[in-house]
PyMOL CGO cylinders between C-alpha atoms (Angstrom):
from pymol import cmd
from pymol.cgo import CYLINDER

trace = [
    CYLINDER, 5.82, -28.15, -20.08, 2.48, -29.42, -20.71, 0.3, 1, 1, 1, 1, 1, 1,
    CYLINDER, 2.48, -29.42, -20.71, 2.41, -28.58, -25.07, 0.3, 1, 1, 1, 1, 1, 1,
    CYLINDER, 2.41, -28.58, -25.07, 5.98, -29.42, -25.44, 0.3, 1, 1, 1, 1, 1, 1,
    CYLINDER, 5.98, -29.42, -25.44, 5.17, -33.34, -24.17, 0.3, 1, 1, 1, 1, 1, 1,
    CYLINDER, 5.17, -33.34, -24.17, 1.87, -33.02, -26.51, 0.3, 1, 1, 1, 1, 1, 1,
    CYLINDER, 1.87, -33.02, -26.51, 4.29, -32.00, -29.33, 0.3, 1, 1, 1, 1, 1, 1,
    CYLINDER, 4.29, -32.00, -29.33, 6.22, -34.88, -28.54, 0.3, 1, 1, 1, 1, 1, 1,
    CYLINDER, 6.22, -34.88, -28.54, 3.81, -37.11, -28.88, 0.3, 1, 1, 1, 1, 1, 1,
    CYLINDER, 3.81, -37.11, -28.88, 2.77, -35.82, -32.31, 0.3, 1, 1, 1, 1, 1, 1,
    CYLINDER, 2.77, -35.82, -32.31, -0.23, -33.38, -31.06, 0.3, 1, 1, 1, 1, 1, 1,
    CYLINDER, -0.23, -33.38, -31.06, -0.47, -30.55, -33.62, 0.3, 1, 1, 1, 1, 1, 1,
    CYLINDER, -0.47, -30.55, -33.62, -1.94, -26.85, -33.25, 0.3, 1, 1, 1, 1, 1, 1,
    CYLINDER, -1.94, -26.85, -33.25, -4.77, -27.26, -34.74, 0.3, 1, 1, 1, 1, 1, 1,
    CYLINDER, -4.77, -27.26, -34.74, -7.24, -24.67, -35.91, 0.3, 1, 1, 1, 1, 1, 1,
    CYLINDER, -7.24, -24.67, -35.91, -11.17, -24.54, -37.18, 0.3, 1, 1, 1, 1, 1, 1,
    CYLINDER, -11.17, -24.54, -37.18, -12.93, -22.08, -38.42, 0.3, 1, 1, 1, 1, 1, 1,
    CYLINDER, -12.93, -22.08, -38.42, -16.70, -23.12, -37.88, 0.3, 1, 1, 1, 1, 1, 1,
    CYLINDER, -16.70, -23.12, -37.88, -19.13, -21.53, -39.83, 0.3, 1, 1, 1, 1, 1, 1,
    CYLINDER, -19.13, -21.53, -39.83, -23.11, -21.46, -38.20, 0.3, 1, 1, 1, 1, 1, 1,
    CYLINDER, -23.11, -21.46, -38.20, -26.64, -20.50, -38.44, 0.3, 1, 1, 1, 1, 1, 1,
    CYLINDER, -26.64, -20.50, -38.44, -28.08, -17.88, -35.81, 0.3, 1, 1, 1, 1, 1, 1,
    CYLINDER, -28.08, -17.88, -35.81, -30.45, -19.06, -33.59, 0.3, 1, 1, 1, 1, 1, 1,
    CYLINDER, -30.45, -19.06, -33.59, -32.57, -16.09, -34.68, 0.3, 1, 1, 1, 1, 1, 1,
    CYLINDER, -32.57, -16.09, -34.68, -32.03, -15.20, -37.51, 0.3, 1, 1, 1, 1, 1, 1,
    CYLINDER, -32.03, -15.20, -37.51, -31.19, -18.92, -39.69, 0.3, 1, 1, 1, 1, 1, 1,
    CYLINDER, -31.19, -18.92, -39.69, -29.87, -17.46, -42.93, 0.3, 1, 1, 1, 1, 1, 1,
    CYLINDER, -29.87, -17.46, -42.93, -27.28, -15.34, -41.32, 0.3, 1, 1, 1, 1, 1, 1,
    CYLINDER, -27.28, -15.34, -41.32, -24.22, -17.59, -40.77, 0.3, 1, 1, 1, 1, 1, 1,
    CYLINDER, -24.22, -17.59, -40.77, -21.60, -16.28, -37.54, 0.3, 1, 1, 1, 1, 1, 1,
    CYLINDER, -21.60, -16.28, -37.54, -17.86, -17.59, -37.59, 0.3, 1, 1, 1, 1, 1, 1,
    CYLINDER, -17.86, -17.59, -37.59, -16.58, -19.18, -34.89, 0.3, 1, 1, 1, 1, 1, 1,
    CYLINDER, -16.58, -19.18, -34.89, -12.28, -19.82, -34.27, 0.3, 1, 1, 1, 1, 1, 1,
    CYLINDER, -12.28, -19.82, -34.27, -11.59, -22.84, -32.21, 0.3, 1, 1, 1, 1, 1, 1,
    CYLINDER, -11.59, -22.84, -32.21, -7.66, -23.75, -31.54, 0.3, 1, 1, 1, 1, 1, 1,
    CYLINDER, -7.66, -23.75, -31.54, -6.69, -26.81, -29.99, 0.3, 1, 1, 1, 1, 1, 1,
    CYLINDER, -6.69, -26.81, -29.99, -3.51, -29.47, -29.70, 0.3, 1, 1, 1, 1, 1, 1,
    CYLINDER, -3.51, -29.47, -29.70, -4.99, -32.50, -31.63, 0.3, 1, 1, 1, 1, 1, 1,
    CYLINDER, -4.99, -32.50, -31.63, -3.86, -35.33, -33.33, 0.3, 1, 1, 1, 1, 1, 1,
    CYLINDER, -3.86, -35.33, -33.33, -4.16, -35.47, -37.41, 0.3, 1, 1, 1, 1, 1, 1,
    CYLINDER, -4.16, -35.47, -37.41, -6.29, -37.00, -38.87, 0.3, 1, 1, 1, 1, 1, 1,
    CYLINDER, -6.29, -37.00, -38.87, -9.05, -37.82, -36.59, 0.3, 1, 1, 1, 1, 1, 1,
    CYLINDER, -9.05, -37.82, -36.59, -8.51, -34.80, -34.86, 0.3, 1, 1, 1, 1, 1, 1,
    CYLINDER, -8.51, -34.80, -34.86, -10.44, -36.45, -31.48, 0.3, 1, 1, 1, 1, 1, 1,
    CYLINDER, -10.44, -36.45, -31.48, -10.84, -33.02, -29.77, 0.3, 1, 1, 1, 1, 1, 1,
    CYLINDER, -10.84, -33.02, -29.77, -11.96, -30.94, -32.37, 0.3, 1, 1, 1, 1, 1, 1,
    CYLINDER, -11.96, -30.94, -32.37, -14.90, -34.09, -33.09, 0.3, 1, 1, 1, 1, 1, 1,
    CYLINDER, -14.90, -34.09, -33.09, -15.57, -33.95, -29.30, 0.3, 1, 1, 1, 1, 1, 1,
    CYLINDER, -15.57, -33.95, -29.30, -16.77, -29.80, -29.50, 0.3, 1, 1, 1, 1, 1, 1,
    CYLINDER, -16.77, -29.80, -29.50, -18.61, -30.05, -32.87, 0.3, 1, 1, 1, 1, 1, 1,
    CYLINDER, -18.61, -30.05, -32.87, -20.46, -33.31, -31.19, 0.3, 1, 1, 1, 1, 1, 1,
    CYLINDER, -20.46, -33.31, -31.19, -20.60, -30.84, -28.01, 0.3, 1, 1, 1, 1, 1, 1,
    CYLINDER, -20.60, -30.84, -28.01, -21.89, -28.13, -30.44, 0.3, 1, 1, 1, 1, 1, 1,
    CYLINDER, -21.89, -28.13, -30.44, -24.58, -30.36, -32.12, 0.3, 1, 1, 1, 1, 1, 1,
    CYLINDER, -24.58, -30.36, -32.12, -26.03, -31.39, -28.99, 0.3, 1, 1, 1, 1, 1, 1,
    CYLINDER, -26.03, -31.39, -28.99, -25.78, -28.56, -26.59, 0.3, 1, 1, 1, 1, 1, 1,
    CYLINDER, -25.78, -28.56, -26.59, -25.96, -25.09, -28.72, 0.3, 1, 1, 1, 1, 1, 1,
    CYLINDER, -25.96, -25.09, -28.72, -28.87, -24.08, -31.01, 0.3, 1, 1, 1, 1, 1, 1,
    CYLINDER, -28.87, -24.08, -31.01, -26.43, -22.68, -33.89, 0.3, 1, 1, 1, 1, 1, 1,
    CYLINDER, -26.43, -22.68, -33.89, -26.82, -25.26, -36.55, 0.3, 1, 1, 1, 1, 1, 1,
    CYLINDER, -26.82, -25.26, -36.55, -23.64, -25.94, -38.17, 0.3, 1, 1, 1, 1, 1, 1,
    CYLINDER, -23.64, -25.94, -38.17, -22.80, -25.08, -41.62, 0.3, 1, 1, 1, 1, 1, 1,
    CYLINDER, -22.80, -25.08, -41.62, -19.09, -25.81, -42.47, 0.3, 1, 1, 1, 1, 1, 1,
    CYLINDER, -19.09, -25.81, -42.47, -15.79, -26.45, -40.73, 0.3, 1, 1, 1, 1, 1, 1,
    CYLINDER, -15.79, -26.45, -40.73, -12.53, -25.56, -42.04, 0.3, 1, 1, 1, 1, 1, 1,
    CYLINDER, -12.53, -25.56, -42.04, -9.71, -27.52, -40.17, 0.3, 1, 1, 1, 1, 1, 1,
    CYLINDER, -9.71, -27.52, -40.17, -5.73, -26.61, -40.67, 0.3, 1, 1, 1, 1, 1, 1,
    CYLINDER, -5.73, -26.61, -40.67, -3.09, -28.32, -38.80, 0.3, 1, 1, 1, 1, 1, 1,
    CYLINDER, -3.09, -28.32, -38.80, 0.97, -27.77, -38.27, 0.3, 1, 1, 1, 1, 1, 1,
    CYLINDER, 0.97, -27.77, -38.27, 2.91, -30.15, -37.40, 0.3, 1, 1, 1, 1, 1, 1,
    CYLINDER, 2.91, -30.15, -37.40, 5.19, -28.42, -34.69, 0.3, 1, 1, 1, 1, 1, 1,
    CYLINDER, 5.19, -28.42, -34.69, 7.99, -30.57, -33.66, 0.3, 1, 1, 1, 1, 1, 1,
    CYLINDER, 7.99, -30.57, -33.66, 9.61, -31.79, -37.03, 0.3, 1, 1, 1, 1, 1, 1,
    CYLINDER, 9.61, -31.79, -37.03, 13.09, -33.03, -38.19, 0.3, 1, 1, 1, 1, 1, 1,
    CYLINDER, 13.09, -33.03, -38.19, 15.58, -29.90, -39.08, 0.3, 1, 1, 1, 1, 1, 1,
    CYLINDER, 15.58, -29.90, -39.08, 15.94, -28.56, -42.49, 0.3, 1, 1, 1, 1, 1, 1,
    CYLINDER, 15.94, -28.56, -42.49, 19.50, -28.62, -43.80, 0.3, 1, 1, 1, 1, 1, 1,
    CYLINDER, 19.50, -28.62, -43.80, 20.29, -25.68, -46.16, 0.3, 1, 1, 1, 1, 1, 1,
    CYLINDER, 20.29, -25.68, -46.16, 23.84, -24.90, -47.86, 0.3, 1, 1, 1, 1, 1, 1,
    CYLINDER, 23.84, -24.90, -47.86, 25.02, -21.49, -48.01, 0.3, 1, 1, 1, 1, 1, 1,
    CYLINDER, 25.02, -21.49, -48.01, 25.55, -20.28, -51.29, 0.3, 1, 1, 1, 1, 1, 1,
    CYLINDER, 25.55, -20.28, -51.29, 27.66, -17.46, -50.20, 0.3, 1, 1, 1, 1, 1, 1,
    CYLINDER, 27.66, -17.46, -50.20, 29.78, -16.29, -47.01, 0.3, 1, 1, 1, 1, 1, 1,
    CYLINDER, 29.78, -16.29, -47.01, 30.35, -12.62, -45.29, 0.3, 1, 1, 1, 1, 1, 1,
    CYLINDER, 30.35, -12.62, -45.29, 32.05, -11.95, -43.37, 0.3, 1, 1, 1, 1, 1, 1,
    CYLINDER, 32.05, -11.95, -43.37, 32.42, -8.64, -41.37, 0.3, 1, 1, 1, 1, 1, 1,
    CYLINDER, 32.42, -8.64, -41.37, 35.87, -7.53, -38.99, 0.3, 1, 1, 1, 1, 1, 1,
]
cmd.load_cgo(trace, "trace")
């Protein structure tokens, strides 16, 4: 019950893909997935772990992709161009 109220309240599945430097070896980068309900466009908890990351793990950031759906969203009204129908 919890993600459908944060869908009602215009959260969205977000996902990053973080891009970093090893520790050990710097000029080898590691991906990283992080998936979240946020809100677009400040995206609050996804600023929250990279300010987490920045501060607490030694990767060094290199780039953040961030996409977003919008879950919840008004219905989509198509006309049929054809009928079948089967007896």
């Amino acid at each position: 019950m919890r993600e459908l109220e944060l869908m009602l309240k215009d959260y969205r599945l977000t996902t990053a893909e973080i891009l970093y430097h090893l520790p050990d070896y710097p000029s080898f980068l590691q991906s990283y997935v992080w998936q979240e309900y946020d809100i677009a466009p400040r995206f609050p908890a996804l600023q929250k772990f990279l300010n987490f990351w920045e501060h607490e793990i030694e990767g060094r950031l290199h780039s953040v992709k961030v996409c977003s759906a919008q879950l919840v969203r008004p219905a989509e009204l198509v006309y049929a161009s054809a009928e079948f129908r089967l007896q």
